[in-house]
C-alpha positions as CSV (number, residue, x, y, z in Angstrom):
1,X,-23.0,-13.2,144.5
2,X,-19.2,-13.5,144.7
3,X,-17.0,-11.1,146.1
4,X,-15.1,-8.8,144.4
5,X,-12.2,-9.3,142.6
6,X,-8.7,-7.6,144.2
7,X,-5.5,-7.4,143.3
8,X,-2.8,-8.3,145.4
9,X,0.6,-6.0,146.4
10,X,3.1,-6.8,144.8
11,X,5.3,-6.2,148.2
12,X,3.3,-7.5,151.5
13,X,0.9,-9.6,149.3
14,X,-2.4,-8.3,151.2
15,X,-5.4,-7.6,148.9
16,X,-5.5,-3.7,147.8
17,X,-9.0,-2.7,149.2
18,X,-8.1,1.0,148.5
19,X,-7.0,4.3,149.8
20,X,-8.2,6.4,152.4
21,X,-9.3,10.2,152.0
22,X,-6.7,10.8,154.6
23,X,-3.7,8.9,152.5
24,X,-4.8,10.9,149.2
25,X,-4.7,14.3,151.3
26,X,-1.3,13.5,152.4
27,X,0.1,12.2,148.6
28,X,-1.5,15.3,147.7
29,X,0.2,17.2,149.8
30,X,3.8,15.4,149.1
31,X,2.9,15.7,145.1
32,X,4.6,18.8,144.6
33,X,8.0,17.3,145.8
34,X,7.6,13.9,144.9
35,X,6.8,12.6,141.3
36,X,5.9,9.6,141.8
37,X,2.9,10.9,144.3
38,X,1.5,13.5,141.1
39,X,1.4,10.6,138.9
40,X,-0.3,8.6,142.0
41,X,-3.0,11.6,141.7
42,X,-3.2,12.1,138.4
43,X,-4.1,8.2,138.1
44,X,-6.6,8.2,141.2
45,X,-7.9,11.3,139.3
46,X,-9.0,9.5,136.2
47,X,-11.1,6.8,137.5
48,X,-11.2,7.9,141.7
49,X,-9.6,4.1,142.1
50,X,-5.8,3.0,141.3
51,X,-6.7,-0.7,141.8
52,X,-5.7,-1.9,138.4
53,X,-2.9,0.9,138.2
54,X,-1.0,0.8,141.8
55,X,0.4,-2.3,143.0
56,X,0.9,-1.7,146.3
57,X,-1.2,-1.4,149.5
58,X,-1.7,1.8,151.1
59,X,0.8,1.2,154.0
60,X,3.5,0.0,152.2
61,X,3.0,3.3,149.6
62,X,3.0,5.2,153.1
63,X,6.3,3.7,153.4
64,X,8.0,4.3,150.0
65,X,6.8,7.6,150.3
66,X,7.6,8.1,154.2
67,X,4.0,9.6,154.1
68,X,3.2,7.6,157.6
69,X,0.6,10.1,159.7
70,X,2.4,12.2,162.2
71,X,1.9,11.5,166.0
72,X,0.2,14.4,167.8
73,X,2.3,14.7,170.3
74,X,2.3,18.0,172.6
75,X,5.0,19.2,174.7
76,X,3.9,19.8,178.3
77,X,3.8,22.9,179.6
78,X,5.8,24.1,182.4
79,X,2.5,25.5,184.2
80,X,1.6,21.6,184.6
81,X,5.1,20.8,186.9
82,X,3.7,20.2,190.9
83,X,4.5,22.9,193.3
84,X,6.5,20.0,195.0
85,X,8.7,19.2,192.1
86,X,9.5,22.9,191.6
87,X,10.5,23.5,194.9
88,X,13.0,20.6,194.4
89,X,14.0,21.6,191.4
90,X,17.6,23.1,192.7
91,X,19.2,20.4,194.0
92,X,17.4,18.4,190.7
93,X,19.3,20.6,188.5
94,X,22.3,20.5,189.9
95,X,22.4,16.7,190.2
96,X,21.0,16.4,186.5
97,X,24.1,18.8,185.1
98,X,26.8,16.6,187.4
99,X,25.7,13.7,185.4
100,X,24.7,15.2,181.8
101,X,28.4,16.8,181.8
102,X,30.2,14.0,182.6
103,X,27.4,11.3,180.2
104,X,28.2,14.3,177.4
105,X,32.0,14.3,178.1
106,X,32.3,10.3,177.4
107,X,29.1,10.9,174.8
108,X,32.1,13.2,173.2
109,X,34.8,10.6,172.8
110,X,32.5,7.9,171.7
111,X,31.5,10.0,168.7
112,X,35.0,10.7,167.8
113,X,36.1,6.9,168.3
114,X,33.3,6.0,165.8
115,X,33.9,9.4,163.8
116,X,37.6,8.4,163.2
117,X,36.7,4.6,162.6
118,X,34.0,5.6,159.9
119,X,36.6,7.6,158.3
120,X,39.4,4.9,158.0
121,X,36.9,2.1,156.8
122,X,35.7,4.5,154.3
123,X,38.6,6.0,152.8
124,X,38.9,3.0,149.8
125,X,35.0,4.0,149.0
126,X,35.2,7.7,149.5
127,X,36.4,8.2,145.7
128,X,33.6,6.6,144.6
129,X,30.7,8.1,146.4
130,X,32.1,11.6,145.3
131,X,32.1,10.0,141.9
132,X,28.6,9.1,142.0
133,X,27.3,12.3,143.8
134,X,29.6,14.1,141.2
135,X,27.3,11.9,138.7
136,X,24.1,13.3,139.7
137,X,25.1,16.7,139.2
138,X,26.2,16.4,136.0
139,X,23.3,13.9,135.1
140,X,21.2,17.0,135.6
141,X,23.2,19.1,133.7
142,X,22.9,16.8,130.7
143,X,19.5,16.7,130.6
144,X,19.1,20.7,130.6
145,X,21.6,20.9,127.8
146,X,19.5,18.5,125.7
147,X,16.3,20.0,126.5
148,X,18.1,22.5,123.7
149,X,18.0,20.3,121.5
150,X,14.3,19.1,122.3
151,X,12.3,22.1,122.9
152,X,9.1,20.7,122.1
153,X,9.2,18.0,124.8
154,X,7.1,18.3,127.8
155,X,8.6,18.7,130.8
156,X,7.3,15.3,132.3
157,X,10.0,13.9,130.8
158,X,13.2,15.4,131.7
159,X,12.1,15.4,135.8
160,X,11.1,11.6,134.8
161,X,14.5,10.9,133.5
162,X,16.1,13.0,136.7
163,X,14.1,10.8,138.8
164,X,14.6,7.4,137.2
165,X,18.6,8.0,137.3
166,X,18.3,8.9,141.5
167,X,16.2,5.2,141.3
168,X,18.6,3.1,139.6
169,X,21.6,4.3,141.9
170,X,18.7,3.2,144.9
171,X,17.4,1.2,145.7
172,X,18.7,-0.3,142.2
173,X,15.4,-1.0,140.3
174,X,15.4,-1.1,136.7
175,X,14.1,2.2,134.6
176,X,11.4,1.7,132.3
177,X,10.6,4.6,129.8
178,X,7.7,3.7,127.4
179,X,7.2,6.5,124.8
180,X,4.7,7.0,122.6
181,X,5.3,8.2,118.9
182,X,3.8,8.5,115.4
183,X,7.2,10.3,114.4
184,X,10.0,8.1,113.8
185,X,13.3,10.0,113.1
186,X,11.9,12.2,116.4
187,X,11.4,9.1,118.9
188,X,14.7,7.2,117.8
189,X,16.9,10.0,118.4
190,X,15.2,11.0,121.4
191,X,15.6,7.2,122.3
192,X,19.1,7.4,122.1
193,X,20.0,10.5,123.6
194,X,18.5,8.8,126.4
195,X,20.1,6.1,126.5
196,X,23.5,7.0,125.8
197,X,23.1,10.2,128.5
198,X,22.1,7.5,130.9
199,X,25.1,5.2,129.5
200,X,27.7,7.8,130.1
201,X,26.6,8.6,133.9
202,X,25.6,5.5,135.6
203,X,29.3,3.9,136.0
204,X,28.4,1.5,133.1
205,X,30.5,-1.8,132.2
206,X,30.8,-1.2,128.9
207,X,30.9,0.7,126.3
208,X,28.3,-0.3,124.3
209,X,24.2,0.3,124.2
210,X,21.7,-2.3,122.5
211,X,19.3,-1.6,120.2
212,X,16.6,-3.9,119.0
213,X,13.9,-3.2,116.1
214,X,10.9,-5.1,116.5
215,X,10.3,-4.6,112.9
216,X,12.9,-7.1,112.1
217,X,11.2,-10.1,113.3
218,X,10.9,-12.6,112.1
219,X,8.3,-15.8,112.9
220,X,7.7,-17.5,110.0
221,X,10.4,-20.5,110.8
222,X,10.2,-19.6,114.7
223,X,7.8,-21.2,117.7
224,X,6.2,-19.1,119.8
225,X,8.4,-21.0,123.0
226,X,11.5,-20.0,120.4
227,X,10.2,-16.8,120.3
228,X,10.0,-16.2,124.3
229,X,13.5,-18.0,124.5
230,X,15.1,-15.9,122.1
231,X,14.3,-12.9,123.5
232,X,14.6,-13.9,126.9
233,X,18.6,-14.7,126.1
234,X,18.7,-11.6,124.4
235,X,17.7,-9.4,127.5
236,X,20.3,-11.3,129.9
237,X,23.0,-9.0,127.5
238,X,21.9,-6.6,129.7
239,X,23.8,-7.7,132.5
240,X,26.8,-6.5,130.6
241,X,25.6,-3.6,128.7
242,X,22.8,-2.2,130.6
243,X,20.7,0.2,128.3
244,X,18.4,-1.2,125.8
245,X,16.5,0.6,123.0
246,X,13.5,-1.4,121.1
247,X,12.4,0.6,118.2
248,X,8.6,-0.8,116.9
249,X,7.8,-2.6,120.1
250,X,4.6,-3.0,118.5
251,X,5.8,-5.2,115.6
252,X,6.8,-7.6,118.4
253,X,4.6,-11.0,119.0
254,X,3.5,-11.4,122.2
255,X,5.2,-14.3,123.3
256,X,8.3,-12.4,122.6
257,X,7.6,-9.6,124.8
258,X,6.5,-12.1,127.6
259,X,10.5,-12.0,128.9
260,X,9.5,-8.6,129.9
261,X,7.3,-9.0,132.9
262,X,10.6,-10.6,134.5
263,X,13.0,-8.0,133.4
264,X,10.9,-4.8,134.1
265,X,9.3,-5.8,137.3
266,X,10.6,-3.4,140.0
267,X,10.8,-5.3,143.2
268,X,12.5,-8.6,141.6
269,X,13.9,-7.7,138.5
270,X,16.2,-10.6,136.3
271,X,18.3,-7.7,136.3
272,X,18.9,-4.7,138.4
273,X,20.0,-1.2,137.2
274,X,18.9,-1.5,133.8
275,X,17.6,0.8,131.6
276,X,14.6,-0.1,128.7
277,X,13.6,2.3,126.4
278,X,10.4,1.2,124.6
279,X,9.0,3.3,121.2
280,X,4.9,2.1,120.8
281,X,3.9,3.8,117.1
282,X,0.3,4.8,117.5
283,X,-1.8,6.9,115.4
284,X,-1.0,10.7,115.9
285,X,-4.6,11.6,116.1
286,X,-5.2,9.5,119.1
287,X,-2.1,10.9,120.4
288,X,-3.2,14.3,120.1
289,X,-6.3,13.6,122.5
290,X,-4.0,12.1,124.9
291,X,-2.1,14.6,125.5
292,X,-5.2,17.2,125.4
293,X,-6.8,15.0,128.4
294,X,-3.9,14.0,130.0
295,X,-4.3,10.1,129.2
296,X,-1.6,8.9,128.2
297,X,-1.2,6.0,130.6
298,X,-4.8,5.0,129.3
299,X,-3.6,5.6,125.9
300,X,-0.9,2.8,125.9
301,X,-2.8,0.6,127.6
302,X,-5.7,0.6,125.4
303,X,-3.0,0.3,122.6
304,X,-1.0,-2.6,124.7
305,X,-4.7,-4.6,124.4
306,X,-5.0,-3.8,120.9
307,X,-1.7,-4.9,119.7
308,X,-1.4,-8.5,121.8
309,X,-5.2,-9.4,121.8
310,X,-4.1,-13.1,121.7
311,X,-2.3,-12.6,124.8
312,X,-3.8,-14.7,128.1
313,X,-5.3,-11.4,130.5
314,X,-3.9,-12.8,133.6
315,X,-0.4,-12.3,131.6
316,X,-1.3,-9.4,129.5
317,X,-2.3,-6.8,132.7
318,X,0.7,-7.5,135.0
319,X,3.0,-6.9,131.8
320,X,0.6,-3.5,131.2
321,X,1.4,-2.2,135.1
322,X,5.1,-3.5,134.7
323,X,5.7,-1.1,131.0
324,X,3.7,2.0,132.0
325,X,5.4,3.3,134.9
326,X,6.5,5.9,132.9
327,X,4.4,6.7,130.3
328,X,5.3,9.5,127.5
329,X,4.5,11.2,124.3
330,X,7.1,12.2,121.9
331,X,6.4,15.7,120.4
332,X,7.2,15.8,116.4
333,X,10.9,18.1,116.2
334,X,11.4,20.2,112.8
335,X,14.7,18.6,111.7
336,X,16.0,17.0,115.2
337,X,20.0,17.3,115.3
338,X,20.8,13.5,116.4
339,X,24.6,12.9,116.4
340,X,23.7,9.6,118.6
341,X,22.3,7.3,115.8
342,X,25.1,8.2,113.6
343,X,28.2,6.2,115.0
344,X,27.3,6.6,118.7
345,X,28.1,9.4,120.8
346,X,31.3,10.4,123.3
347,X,32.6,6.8,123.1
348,X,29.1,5.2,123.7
349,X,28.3,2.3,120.2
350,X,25.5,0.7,119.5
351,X,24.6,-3.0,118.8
352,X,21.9,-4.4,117.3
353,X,20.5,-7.3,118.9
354,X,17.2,-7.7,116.8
């Protein structure tokens, strides 16, 4: 009888053996504050393991999350101090302020030594860490302002796209949004609000955001190695122009979307700080259970497996856990106003690499 097979974290490398009660009480506890620990839950929900979802070990989640067990530690109590050593205490006292005033008196001028020599080695960065605090407010405010013109979103996606903004300014990972759609004027404009809004607060390079359409393809005269290659070169534009946008991800073969277990993998990406918007079409039907039963990630993984069949498994599932961090539906809009796909928005142009 063999043993069991176990994935591996991605961070320390140890097998994932699973999670105690304990841990799930505390991510419970944390899921109201923290996103990331309600999705945690709502995964373990599903199928009471996160084995083939989670790649990381329980202590290095506890870590992420600062979720490490607290140390019962209790204060004595003052009825527990010797007759003897209360007695002394006097002269004790005295002796302990002597010294505590004078420690606390140089304690003083150290901090203000270090206080005034933080301030002068920080005055040619202080502009920009107001700048990007100043950021993060208005990233916020952007988002409200275009929940206006997306009322029928959920709201798992605006406090998705709040968090994945705090992410990409740390620890720097990339942001990968994979939405699923069976409306196409709906998802592309959503698509592009979200990547220009993104483009316009993250301190980008350029101008400029990328946009590929998988249904442009074309393989008849191309390899499958040219196919990888291609879109491999095509991805390292990212360095520049940071936001990409693949319309039709599903029309893609799969040794062109290979490129992407590289790019989207959050503890080594090719490239930090970037931001990948993927549209899946699936059928609207099957999109209306998911969101009834709260599947969704289930939903694009069973439509992952569908699409790229011919795609090795040992390649196929770490490029599944790498595109469905994030996980959404798109909700049909009556007559979406989308300035964005027009000529760009507020400076921001887009390129179309497919």
């Amino acid at each position: 009888m063999t043993a069991p097979c176990m994935h591996e974290c991605e961070k320390c490398k140890i097998p994932i053996e699973g999670y105690s009660q304990e841990f799930i009480k505390r991510v419970k506890k944390n899921a109201e504050k923290n996103f990331e620990c309600e999705l945690f839950i709502q995964r373990y929900n599903i199928q009471n393991t996160t084995k083939h979802r989670v790649t990381e070990c329980q202590g290095c989640l506890e870590k992420t999350w600062n979720l490490l067990p607290e140390k019962q530690n209790k204060p004595k109590s003052d009825n527990c101090i010797p007759e003897s050593q209360q007695n002394s205490s006097g002269f004790n006292n005295l002796l302990s302020n002597l010294i505590f005033s004078r420690l606390g008196l140089g304690l003083t001028f150290l901090f203000l030594g270090i206080l005034l020599s933080t301030y002068s080695m920080s005055t040619d960065n202080s502009a920009d860490l107001r700048n990007d605090t100043l950021d993060i407010d208005n990233f916020k405010y952007e988002i409200n302002e275009q929940k206006k013109q997306f009322p029928s979103q959920r709201k798992w996606l605006w406090n998705k796209l709040r968090s994945g903004f705090r992410r990409l300014l740390n620890p720097g990972e990339p942001f990968v949004l994979l939405l699923l759609h069976d409306n196409k004027m709906t998802s592309n404009c959503l698509a592009s609000m979200v990547g220009t809004t993104f483009k316009l607060k993250m301190h980008s390079k350029s101008n400029n955001m990328l946009w590929m359409d998988g249904s442009d393809w074309n393989s008849n005269n191309t390899s499958q190695q040219d196919e990888e290659d291609i879109i491999y070169q095509k991805l390292l534009l990212l360095e520049e122009h940071e936001v990409l946008v693949v319309e039709n991800f599903q029309d893609l073969p799969w040794k062109a979307v290979k490129p992407f277990h590289f790019f989207c993998d959050a503890y080594n990406p090719k490239i930090k700080n970037a931001v990948y918007v993927l549209l899946l079409k699936v059928d609207g039907d099957r999109l209306n259970d998911a969101i009834n039963e709260g599947k969704e990630v289930e939903m694009a993984e069973r439509a992952i497996n569908a699409i790229w069949p011919d795609m090795p498994n040992d390649e196929r599932s770490p490029l599944i856990s790498r595109l469905t961090t994030n996980v959404g539906i798109v909700i049909p809009e009556q007559n979406p106003e989308c300035p964005y796909l027009k000529n760009g928005a507020k400076k921001i142009d887009l390129i179309n690499i497919s």
